[in-house]
C-alpha positions in Angstrom: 0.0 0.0 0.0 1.3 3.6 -1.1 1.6 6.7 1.3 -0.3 9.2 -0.2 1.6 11.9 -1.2 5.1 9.9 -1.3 5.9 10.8 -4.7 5.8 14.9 -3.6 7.4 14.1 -0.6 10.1 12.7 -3.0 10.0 15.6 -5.4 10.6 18.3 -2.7 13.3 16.7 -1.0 15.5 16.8 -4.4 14.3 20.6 -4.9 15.3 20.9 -1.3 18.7 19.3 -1.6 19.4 21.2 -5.4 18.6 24.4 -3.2 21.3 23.9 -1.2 23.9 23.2 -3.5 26.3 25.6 -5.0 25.2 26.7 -8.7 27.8 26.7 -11.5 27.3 29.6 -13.9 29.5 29.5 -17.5 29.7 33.2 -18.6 29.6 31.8 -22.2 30.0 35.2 -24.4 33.2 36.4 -22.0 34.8 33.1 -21.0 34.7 30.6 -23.7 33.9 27.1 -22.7 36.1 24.2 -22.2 35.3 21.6 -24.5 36.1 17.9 -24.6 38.9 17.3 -27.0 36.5 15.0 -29.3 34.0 17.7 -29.2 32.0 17.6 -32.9 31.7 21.0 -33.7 32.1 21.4 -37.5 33.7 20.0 -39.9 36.9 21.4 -41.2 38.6 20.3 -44.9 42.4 19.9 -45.7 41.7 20.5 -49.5 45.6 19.1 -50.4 44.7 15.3 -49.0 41.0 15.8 -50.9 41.4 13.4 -54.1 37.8 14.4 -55.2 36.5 10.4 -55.0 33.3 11.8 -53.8 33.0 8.8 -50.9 32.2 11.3 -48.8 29.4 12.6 -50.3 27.8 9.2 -51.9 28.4 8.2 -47.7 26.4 11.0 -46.4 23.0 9.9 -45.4 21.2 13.4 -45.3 23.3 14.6 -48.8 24.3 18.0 -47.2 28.1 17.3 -49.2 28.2 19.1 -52.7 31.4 18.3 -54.6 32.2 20.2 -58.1 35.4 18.9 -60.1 37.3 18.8 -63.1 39.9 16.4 -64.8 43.1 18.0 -65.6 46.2 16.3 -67.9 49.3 16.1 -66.1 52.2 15.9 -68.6 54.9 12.5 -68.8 57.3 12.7 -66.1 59.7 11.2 -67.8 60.1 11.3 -71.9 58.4 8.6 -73.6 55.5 8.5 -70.6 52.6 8.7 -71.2 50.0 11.4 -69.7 47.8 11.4 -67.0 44.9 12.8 -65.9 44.0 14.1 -62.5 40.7 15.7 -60.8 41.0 19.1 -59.5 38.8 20.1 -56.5 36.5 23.2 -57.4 33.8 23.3 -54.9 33.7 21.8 -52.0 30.8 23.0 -49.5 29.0 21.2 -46.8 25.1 22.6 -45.6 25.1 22.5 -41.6 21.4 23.4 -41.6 21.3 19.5 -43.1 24.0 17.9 -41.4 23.4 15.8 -38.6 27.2 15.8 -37.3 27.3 11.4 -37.3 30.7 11.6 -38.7 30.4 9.3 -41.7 32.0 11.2 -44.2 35.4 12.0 -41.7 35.2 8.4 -41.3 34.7 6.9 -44.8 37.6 9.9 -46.1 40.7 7.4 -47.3 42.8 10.2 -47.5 42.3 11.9 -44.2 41.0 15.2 -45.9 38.0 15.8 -43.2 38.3 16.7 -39.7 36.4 17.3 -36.7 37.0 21.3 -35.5 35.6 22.3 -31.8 34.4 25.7 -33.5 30.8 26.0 -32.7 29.8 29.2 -33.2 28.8 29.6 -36.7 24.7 30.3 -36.5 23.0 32.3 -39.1 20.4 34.4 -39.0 19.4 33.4 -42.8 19.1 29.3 -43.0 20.5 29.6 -46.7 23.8 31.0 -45.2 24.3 27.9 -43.4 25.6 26.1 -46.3 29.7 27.2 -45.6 32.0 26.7 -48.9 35.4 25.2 -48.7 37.6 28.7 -47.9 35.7 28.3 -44.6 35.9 24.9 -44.5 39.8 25.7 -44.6 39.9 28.0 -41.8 38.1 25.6 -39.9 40.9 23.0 -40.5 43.4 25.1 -38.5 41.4 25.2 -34.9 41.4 21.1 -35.5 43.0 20.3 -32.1 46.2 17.7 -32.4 45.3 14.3 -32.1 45.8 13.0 -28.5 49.0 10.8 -27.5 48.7 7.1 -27.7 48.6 5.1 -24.5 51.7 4.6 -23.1 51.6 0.4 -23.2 49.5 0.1 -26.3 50.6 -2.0 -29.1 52.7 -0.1 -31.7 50.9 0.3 -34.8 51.4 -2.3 -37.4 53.1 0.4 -40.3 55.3 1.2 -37.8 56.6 -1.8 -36.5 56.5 -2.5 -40.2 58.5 0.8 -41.1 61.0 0.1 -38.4 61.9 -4.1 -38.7 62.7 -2.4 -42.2 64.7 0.2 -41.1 66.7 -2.2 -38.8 67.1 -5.0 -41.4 68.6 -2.0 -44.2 71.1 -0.9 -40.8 71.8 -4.1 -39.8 73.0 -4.7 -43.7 75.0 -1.9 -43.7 76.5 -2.4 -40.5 77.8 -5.9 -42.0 78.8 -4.3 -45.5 80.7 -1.8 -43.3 82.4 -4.6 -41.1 83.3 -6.8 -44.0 84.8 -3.5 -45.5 86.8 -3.2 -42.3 87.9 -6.3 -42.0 88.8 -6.7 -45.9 91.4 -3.5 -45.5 92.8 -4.7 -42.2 93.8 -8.3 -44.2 95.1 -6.1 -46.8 97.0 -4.0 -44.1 98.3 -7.3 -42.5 99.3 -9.1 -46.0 100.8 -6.7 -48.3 103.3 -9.5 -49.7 100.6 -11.2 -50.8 98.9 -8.8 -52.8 102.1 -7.7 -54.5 102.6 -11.3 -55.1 98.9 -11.6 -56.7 
């Protein structure tokens, strides 16, 4: 059987108790915020990593990416080549009035040419100005925070170990060529009848 009245009873004790407590007031427009460093603001573009494959935009499930190119021939490097031909980046914009921030199209990018940026403060007072071309999308790139340090006892990361068992096979080679060279002019040094005799 219930206590009539229980559940107001309950109510104004956690009114009571958030009465007491101290409040926390951010003064947002003087002191900015301090974000979390994976904080999904907007979405900032490195335009030099962008290879135009459009997976970004064919990826996006509300469509808010629109991607303008053109192919370009890039002349033989070396005589006799042949040419090639290249796509060239004209527009790039995303429309934030669409975008739902999920993060698809930085995830999907092979070539690491999207970021997430902490900016946030981008509103509009005309909706149609929400759609923000790629200059912008450029300055965005530079408030991308750095990415944070791996942990400490974590696995190195295959292409690394990769990159350096390479590394130490090419210097263990040459410490060996280097030896052998050593040891090669210190015979010489030590025999010099020999060789005259050869």
């Amino acid at each position: 059987m219930s206590v009539p009245f229980s559940g107001l009873a309950k109510g104004l004790a956690v009114t009571l108790r958030t009465m007491t407590r101290k409040t926390v007031t951010e003064q947002y427009p003087d002191v900015q915020p301090d974000l979390p460093p994976r904080t999904r603001g907007v979405i900032g573009l490195f335009e030099e990593n962008c290879t135009v494959c459009m997976l970004c935009a064919r990826e996006c499930p509300d469509w808010c990416i629109y991607i303008d190119s053109h192919k370009e021939t890039v002349p033989a490097a070396a005589p006799g080549g042949r040419e090639r031909s290249r796509n060239v980046l004209d527009r790039f914009a995303i429309d934030f009035s669409l975008c739902m921030y999920c993060g698809i199209c930085i995830e999907v990018c092979p070539f690491d040419a999207l970021f997430w940026s902490p900016e946030f403060e981008y509103a509009e007072t005309d909706i149609r100005e929400l759609t923000h071309e790629r200059d912008k999308l450029r300055e965005w790139m530079w408030t991308v925070p750095a990415p944070p340090a791996l942990d400490p006892h974590a696995e190195e990361p295959k292409e690394i170990a990769a990159a350096r068992k390479t590394a130490d096979k090419l210097a263990a080679a040459e410490q060996a060529r280097a030896a052998d060279e050593a040891q090669a002019a210190e015979q010489a040094e030590q025999n010099p009848d020999q060789e005259g005799e050869q």
